[in-house]
C-alpha positions in Angstrom: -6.2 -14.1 15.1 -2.2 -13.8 16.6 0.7 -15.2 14.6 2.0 -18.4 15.9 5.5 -18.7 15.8 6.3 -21.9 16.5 10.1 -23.3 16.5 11.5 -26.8 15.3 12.7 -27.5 18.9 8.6 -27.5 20.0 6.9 -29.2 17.2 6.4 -32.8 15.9 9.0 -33.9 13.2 6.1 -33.9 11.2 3.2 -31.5 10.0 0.8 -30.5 7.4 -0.4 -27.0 6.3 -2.7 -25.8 3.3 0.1 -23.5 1.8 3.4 -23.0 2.5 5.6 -20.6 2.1 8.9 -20.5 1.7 10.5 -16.9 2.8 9.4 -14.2 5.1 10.8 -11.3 3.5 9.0 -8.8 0.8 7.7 -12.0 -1.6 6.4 -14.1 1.3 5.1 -11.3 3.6 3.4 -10.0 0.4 1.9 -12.6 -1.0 0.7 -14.6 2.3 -1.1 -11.2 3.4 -3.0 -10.8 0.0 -3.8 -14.5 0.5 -5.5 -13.9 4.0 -6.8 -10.6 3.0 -8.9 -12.5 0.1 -9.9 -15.6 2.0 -9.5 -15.3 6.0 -9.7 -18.9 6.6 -6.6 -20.7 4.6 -4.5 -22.1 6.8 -0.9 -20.2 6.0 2.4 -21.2 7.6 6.0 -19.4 6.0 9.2 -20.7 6.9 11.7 -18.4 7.8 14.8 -18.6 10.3 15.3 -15.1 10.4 13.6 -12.7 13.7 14.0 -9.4 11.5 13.0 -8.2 8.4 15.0 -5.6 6.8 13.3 -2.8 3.7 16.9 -3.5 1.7 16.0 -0.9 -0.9 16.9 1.5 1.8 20.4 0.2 2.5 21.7 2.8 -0.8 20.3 5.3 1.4 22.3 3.9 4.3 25.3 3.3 2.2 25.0 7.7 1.3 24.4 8.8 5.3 20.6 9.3 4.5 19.2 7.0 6.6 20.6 4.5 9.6 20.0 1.2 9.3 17.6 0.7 12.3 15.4 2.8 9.8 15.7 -0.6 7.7 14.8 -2.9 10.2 11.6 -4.7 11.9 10.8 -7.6 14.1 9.9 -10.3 11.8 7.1 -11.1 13.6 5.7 -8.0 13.7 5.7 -8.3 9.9 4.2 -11.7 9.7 0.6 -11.7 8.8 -2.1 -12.6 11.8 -3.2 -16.1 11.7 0.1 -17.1 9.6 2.4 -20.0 12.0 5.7 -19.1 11.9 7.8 -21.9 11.3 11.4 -20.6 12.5 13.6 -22.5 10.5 15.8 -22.6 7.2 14.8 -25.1 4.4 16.9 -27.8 3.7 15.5 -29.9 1.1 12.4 -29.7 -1.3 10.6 -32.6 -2.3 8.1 -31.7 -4.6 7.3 -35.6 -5.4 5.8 -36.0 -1.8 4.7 -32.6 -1.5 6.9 -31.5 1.3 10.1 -29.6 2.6 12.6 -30.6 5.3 13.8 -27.9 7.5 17.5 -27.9 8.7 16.2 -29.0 11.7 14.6 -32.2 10.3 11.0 -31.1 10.7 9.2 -32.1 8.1 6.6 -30.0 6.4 3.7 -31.5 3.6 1.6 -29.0 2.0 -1.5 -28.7 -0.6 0.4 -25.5 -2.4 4.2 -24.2 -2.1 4.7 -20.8 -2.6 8.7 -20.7 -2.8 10.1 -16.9 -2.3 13.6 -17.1 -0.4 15.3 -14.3 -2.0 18.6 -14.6 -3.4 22.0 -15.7 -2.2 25.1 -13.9 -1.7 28.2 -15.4 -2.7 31.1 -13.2 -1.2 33.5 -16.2 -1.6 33.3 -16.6 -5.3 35.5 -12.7 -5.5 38.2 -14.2 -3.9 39.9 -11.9 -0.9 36.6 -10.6 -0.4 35.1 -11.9 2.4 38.4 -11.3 4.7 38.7 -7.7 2.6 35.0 -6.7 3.7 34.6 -3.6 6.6 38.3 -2.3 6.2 40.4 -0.7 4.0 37.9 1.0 1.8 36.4 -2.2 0.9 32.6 -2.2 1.4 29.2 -3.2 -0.3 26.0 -2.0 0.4 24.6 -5.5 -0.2 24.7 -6.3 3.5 23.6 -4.9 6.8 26.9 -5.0 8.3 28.3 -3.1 6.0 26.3 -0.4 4.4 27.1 2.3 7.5 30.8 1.2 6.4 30.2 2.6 3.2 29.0 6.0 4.2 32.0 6.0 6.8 34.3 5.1 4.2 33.0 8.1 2.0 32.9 10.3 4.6 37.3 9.9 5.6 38.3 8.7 1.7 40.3 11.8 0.9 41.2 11.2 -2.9 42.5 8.4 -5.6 40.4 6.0 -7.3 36.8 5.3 -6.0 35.5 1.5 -8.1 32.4 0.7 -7.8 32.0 -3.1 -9.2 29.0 -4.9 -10.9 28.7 -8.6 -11.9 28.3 -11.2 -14.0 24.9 -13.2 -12.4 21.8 -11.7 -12.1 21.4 -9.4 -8.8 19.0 -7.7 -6.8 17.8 -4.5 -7.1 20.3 -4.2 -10.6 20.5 -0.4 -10.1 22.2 -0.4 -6.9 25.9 -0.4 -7.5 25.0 2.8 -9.9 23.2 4.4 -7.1 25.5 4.9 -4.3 28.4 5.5 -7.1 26.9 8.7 -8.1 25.7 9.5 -4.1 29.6 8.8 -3.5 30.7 11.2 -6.2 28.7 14.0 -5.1 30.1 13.3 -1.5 33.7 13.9 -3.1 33.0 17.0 -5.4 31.3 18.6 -2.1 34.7 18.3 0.4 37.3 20.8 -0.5 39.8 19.0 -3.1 39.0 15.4 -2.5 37.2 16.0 -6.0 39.7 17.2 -8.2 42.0 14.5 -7.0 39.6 11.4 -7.3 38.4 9.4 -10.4 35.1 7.7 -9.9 35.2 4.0 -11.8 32.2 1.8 -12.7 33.8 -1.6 -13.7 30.6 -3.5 -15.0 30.8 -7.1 -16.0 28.4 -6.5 -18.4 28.4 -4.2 -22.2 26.4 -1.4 -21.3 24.9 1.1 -18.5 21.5 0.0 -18.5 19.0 -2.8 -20.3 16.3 -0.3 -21.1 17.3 1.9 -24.0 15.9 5.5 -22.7 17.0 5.0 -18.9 20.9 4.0 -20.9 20.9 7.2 -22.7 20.4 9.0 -19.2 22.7 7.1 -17.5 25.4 7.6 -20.1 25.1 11.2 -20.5 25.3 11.5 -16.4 28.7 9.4 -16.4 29.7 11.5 -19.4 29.3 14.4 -17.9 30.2 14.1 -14.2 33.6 12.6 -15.3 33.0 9.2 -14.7 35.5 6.6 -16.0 33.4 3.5 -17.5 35.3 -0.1 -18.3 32.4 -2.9 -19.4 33.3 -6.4 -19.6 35.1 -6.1 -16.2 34.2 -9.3 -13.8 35.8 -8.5 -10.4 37.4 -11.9 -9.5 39.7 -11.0 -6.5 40.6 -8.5 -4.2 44.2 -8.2 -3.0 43.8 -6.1 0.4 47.5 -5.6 0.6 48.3 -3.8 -2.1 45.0 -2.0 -2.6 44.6 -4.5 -6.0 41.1 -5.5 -7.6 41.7 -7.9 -10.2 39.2 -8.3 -13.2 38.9 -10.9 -15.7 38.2 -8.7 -19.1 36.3 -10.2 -22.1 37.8 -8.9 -24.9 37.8 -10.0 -28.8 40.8 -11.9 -28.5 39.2 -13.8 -25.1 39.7 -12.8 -21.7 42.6 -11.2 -19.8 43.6 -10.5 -16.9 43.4 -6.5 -15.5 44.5 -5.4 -11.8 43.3 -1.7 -11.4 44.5 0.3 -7.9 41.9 1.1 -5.3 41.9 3.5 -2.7 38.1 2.6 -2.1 35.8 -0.2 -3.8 32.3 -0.7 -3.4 31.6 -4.2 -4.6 28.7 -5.8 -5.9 29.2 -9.5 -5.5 27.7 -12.4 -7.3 24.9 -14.1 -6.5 22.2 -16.6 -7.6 19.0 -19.1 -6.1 19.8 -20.6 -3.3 21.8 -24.1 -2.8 18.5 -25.4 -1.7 16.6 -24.4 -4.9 19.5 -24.8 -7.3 20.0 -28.6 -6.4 16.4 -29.3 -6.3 13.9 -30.9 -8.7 12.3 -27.3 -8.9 15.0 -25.8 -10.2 15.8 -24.2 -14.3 18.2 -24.9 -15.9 20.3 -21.6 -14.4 19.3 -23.1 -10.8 16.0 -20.7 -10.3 12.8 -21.6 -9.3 11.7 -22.6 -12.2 8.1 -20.8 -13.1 6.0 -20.1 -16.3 6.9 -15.9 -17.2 3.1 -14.7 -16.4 1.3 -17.3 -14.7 4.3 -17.9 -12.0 2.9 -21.4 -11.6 5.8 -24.1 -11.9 6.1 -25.8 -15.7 6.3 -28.9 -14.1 4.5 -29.0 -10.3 1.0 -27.5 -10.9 0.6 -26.6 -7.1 4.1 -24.6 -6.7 4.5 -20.9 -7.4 7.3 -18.7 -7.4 8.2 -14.9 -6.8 10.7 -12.4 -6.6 14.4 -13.0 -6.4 14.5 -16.8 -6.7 12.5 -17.6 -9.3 13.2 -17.5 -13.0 11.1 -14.7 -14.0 12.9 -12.6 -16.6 13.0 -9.3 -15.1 14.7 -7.2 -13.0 15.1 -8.7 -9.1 13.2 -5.1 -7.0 10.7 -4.9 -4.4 8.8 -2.9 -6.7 8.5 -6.5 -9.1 6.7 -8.3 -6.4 4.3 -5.6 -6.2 2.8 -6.7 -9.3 4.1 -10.5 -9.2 1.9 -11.0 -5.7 -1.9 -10.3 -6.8 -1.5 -12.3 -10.0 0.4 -15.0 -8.3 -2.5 -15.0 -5.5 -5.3 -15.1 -8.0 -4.2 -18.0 -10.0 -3.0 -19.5 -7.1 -6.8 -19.3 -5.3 -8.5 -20.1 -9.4 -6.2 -23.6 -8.9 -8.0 -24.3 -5.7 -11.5 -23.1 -6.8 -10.8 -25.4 -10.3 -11.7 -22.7 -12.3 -9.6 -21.2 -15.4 -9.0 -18.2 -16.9 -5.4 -17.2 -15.2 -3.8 -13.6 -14.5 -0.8 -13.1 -16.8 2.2 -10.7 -15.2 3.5 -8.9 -18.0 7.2 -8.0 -16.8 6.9 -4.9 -14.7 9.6 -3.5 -12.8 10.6 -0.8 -11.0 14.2 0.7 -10.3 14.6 4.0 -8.7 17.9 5.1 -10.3 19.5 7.4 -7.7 21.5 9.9 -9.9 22.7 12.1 -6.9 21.0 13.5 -3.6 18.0 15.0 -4.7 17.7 13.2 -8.7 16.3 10.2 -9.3 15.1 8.4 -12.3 12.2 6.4 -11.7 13.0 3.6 -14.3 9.9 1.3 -14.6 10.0 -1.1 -17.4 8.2 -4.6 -18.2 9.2 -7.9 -20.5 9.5 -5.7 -23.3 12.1 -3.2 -22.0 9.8 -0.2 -22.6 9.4 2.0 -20.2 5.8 1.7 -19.0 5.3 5.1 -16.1 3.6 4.8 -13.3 3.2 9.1 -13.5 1.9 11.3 -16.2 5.9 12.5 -17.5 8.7 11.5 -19.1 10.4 8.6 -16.7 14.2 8.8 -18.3 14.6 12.3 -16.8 16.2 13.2 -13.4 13.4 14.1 -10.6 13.4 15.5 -7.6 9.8 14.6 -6.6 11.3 11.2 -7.5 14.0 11.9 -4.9 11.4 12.5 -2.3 9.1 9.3 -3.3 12.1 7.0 -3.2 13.1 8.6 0.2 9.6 9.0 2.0 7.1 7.8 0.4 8.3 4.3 -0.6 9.6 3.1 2.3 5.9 3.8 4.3 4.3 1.9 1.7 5.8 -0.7 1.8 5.7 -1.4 5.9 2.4 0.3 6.0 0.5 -1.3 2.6 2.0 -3.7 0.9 3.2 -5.8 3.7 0.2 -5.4 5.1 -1.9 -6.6 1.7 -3.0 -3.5 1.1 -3.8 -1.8 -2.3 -1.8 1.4 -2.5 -2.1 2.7 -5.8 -4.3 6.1 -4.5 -1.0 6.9 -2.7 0.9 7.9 -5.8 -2.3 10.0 -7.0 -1.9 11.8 -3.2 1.8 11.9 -3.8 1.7 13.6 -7.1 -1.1 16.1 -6.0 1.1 17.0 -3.0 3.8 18.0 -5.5 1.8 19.6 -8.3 
């Protein structure tokens, strides 16, 4: 069977499919081949405007001059699943009381099961300067296609002051990255003649500490410790002032929250972001405007045939790639036991998976679950720096994921090859 991709402009206003998906990036690609791999004949359609799909966990490595972006980046439908219709739209509305989306085009979509995985939204405008600041002037974030080779660029001419590298107050994806390319970036400096001993690296995190996990923040906290690095928590980056090289911060402190501009010479920014405006305002939604799912059956609390994973729903966890690598199979099987009528649903207990990039050739392969205990994939102590860690997040991650798990595939003999290879 071929993918149909079908656009609004050559379809009824009105259709029905089995199960749709909302999302053709890791969650939906994931998921809707695991689906087909396990029963051939359901009749699969994901909704997605976009014509490529992009491995993000590689734009850090774009970000530090490791890889170029057209390393990141596939045709969409090349990715799709065979047999899956491509509906080539954005989602507009959800209406889970009729059991249907409308696109932006006005197509209309019913369905038996929703499977909603759009990934998360970006909101440059809410730092405000930002979106003008972006691709100039030292001002960068790796958070976006356009301007992750502006980050290496901007590392490769920055020739000494203050480096800030920014996290925020809302949940993001992949949590680890605004640590990663800091520490890539501070290697860059200490390796040109001077630019080092006349630069101070900054981490201004909205947040209270380095890390959620207690053995991967004692890691982190000795690396910043020792490399020099100058940490200020409860810093929310609220504006940038391109002009005078200004990054203003609201700063919780015990008397409330002040006001704090810090100088720049570069700042790599990790903006806010959340569900998008299509989920949030939706009869789906939590409370905090996710999809809003049970914690281990990812079944909706309140529509029986809609599912969530990865970025947009409300799962508890960290927002990686490597989470929908265990969210998929158990949202799969209890989504095919809800068809079948039988019981007895898969629980997802959590896991995670960051790859903390502690400088080329060290990484910390943090994986962690509900409990924030660290829960190894590999027969060692997971809090320490690795270089065969360096090489898995580098080479072997990135084929897994276009060659097995977009493709369905089990791929947990890989990591058995991997570690043999090194040993």
């Amino acid at each position: 069977m071929q993918t149909q991709s079908q656009t609004p402009q050559s379809t009824q206003s009105n259709r029905h499919h089995q199960i749709v998906v909302v999302g053709g990036g890791t969650a939906g690609i994931t998921a809707s081949a695991q689906l087909l791999a396990s029963r051939s004949s359901l009749d699969i359609a994901i909704v997605e405007p976009s014509d490529k799909h992009y491995y993000q966990p590689g734009w850090t490595l774009v970000g530090g001059g490791v890889f170029e972006m057209a390393q990141t980046e596939r045709n969409e439908k090349d990715c799709i699943p065979q047999g899956v219709t491509w509906i080539r739209d954005s989602v507009a509305k959800l209406e889970p009381d009729g059991n249907a989306i409308v696109t932006e085009s006005g197509l209309r979509v019913t369905y038996d099961y929703l499977i909603l995985c759009p990934g998360i939204q970006i909101n440059w405008h809410l730092i405000k300067g930002l979106p003008e600041a972006l691709g100039k002037g030292g001002v960068t974030s790796n958070y976006s296609k356009e301007y992750a080779p502006y980050t290496w660029e901007t590392l490769q001419n920055f020739q000494g002051g203050t480096a800030i590298f920014t996290f925020p107050a809302t949940p993001i994806k992949c949590a680890g990255a605004p640590q990663k390319i800091m520490y890539l970036a501070d290697d860059v400096f200490k390796g040109k003649s001077g630019v080092g001993e006349r630069t101070q690296v900054m981490f201004c995190n909205a947040g209270a500490s380095m890390f959620a996990v207690p053995e991967y923040r004692a890691t982190l906290d000795k690396i910043v410790e020792e490399r020099g690095i100058q940490v200020k928590f409860k810093h929310s980056l609220k504006e940038i002032k391109p002009d005078t090289r200004e990054a203003i911060f609201d700063v919780t402190t015990d008397g409330g929250v002040e006001e704090v501009s810090l100088h720049y010479d570069m700042i790599h920014v990790a903006p806010p972001m959340s569900a998008p405006d299509f989920i949030a305002r939706s009869p789906l939604a939590s409370p905090a405007g996710w999809v809003d799912v049970h914690r281990e059956t990812l079944q909706h609390d309140r529509y029986p045939n809609v599912f969530s994973l990865g970025d947009a729903s409300s799962l508890p966890t960290s927002k990686t790639a490597a989470a929908i690598r265990k969210q998929a199979p158990v949202l799969v099987s209890n989504l095919l036991a809800m068809m079948d009528s039988r019981s007895g649903a898969r629980k997802y207990g959590g896991y995670t998976c960051c790859p903390l990039i502690t400088g080329y050739g060290k990484t910390v392969m943090a994986e962690f679950d509900y409990t924030l205990k660290p829960t190894s994939t590999f027969p060692f102590d997971p809090s320490q720096e690795r270089y065969s860690m360096w090489v898995l997040k580098k080479t072997v991650l990135p084929w897994v994921y276009w060659n097995r798990m977009l493709k369905g595939k089990s791929f947990e003999g890989d990591w058995l090859k991997f570690l043999k290879g090194k040993s």
